[in-house]
C-alpha positions as CSV (number, residue, x, y, z in Angstrom):
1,X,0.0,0.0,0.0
2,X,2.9,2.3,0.8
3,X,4.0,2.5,-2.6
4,X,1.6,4.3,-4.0
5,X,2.8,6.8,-1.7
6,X,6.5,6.5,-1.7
7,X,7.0,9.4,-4.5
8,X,5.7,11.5,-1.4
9,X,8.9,10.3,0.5
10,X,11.3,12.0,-2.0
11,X,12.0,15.2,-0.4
12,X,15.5,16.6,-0.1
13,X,15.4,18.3,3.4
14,X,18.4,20.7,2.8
15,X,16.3,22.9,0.3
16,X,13.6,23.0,3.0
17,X,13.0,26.1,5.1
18,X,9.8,26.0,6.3
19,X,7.3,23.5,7.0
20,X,3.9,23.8,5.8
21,X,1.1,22.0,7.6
22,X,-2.2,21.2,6.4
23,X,-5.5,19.5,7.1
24,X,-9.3,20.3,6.5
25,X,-10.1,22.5,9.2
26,X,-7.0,23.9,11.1
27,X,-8.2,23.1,14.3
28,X,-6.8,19.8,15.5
29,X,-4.0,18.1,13.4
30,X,-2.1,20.8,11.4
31,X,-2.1,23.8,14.5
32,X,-0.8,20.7,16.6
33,X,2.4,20.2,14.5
34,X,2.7,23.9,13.5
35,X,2.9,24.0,17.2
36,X,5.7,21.0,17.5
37,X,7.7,22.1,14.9
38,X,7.8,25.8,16.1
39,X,9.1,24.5,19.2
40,X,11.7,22.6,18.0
41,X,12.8,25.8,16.5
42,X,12.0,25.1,12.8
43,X,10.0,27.3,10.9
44,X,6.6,26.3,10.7
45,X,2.1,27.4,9.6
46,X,-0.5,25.6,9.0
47,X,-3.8,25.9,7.1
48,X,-7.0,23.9,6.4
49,X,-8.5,23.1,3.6
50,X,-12.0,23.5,4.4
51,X,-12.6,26.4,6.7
52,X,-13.8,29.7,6.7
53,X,-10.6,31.0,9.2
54,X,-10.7,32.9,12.1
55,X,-11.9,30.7,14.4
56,X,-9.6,29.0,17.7
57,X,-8.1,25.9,17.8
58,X,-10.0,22.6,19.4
59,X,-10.4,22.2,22.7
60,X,-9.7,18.9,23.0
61,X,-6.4,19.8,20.6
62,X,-5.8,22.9,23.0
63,X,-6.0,20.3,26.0
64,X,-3.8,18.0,24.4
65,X,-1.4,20.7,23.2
66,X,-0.8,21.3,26.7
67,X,-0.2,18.4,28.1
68,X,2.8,18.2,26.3
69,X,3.8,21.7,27.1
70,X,2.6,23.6,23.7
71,X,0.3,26.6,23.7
72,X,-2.4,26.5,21.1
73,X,-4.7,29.2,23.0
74,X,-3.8,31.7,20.2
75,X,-4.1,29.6,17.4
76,X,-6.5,31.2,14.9
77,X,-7.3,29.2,11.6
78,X,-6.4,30.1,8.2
79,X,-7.8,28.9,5.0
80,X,-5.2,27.5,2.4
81,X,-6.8,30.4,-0.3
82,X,-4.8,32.5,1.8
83,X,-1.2,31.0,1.3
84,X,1.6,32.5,-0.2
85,X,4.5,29.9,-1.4
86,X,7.4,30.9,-0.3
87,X,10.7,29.2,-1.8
88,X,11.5,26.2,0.4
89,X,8.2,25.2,1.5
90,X,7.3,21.6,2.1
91,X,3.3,20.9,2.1
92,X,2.5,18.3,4.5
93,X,-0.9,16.9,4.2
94,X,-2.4,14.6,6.8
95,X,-4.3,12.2,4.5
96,X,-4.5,11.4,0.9
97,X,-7.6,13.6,0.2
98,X,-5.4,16.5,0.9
99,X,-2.9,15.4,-2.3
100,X,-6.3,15.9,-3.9
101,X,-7.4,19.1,-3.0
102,X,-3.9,20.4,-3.4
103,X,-3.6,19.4,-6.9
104,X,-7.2,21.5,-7.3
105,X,-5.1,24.9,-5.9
106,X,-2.8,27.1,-7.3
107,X,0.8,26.2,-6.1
108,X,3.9,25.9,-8.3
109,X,4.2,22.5,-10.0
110,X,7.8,22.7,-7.9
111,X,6.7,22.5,-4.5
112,X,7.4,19.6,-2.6
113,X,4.1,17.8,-0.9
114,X,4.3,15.1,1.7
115,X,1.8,13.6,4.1
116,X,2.7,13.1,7.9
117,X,2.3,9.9,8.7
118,X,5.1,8.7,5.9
119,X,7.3,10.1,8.6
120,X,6.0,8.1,11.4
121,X,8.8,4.9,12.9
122,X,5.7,2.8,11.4
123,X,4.5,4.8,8.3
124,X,1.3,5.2,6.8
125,X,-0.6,7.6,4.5
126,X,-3.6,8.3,7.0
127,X,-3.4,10.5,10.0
128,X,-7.1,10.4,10.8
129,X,-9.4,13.4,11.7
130,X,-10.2,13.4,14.9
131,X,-12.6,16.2,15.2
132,X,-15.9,14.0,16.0
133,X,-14.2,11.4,17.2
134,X,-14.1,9.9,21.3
135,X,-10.7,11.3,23.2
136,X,-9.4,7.9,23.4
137,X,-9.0,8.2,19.4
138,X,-8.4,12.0,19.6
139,X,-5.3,11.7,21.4
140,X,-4.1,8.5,19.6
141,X,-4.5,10.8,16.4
142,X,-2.6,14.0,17.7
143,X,0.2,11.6,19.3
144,X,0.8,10.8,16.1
145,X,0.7,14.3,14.4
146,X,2.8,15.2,16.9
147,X,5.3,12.5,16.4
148,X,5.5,13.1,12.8
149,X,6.1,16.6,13.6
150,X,9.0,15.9,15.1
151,X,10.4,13.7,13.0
152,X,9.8,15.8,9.7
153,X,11.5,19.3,12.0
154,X,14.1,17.1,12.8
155,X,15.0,16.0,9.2
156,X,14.7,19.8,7.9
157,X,16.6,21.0,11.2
């Protein structure tokens, strides 16, 4: 299954200066690794694909953001409409819809996409949504965003 997805693994970390984190609505999975990676000290916003912007992050993601020491309480959400490439980006997605959507949006044909949980110790192409899901899953899903945050600042560091 993963190598359908392996082309997403190519990415040369030295040309990358700033990591790009995406999912639909900018209020669980991609604020939480904008968050990780920002405190790793690597460059670092995110977006969603699906939201109208403005808005805080998650509770649930704000409650798990602090119980690993990372402040989301002034997260506000931006929609992906409103990025600007900026040379060394790398566009991480959390799931394969969001390969999708981005080849729907106006980016250069250059940029370098991945999706997170290719850079998990176990990977996979699926980082779940865990917006309307039960905390048990919740946290399962942002321990792994937040592990594949790591991982991904860590390669770019």
């Amino acid at each position: 299954m993963l190598g359908k997805y392996r082309p997403y693994q190519s990415v040369d970390f030295d040309s990358v200066e700033r990591l790009v984190f995406i999912c639909a609505g900018n209020i669980c999975r991609s604020p939480l690794a904008e968050a990780v990676a920002n405190s790793m000290g690597f460059p670092s916003v995110s977006y969603g694909l699906h939201c109208r912007g403005g808005d805080p992050a998650d509770p649930r993601a704000r409650s798990f953001a602090e119980s690993i020491s990372l402040d989301l309480s002034l997260h506000i959400t931006r929609n992906f409409q409103d990025y600007t490439y900026q040379s060394g980006d790398l566009i991480v997605g959390m799931e394969p819809s969001h390969l999708a959507a981005l080849r729907d949006r106006e980016i250069p044909p250059t940029t370098t996409i991945t999706l997170a949980g290719l850079w998990l110790p176990k990977a996979k192409p699926y980082i779940h949504d865990p917006h309307n899901t039960c905390d048990m899953f919740f946290d399962r899903c942002e321990r792994e965003v937040a592990l594949s945050a790591m991982h991904l600042s860590s390669r770019a560091s």
